[in-house]
Phi, psi and omega in degrees: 000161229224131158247151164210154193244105196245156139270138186221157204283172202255309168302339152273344153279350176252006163248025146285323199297298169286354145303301211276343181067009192292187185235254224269160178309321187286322206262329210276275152341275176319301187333297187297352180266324222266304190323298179299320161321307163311301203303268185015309181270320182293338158279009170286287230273338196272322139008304250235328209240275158022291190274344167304099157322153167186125190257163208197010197254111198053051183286335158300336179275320171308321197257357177093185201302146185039032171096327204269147173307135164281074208253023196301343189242011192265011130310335186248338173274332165270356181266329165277353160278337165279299194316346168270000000 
């Protein structure tokens, strides 16, 4: 961990406090670096899923009826796969 001695304006930390719901400056802080870190990878990652090709052309039939996966049987496809 990093100590550093910064000014930081006292109203924008306390209202970064009462968004973040934190207590203290520090729990305050950190909070407000992992939050900004977090987007970041989550706009990499949505980036990233951007660029993937995806064909969508006849997915109602692939996927079963309305759209949804048919998953009527996947309690009984895992229980015969741990037994096996």
């Amino acid at each position: 961990m990093t100590r550093i001695t910064v000014d930081i304006n006292d109203d924008w930390l306390d209202a970064a406090r009462e968004a973040l719901g934190t207590e203290t400056k520090v729990a305050t802080i950190n909070e407000a670096l992992r939050s900004f870190a977090v987007r970041r990878q989550a706009r990499e990652i949505v980036a990233a899923f951007d660029e993937v090709p995806v064909e969508f052309s006849d997915t109602d039939r692939a996927w079963g009826y309305g759209g949804g996966r048919d998953l009527s049987r996947l309690v009984e496809d895992a229980r015969k796969a741990d037994a096996a």
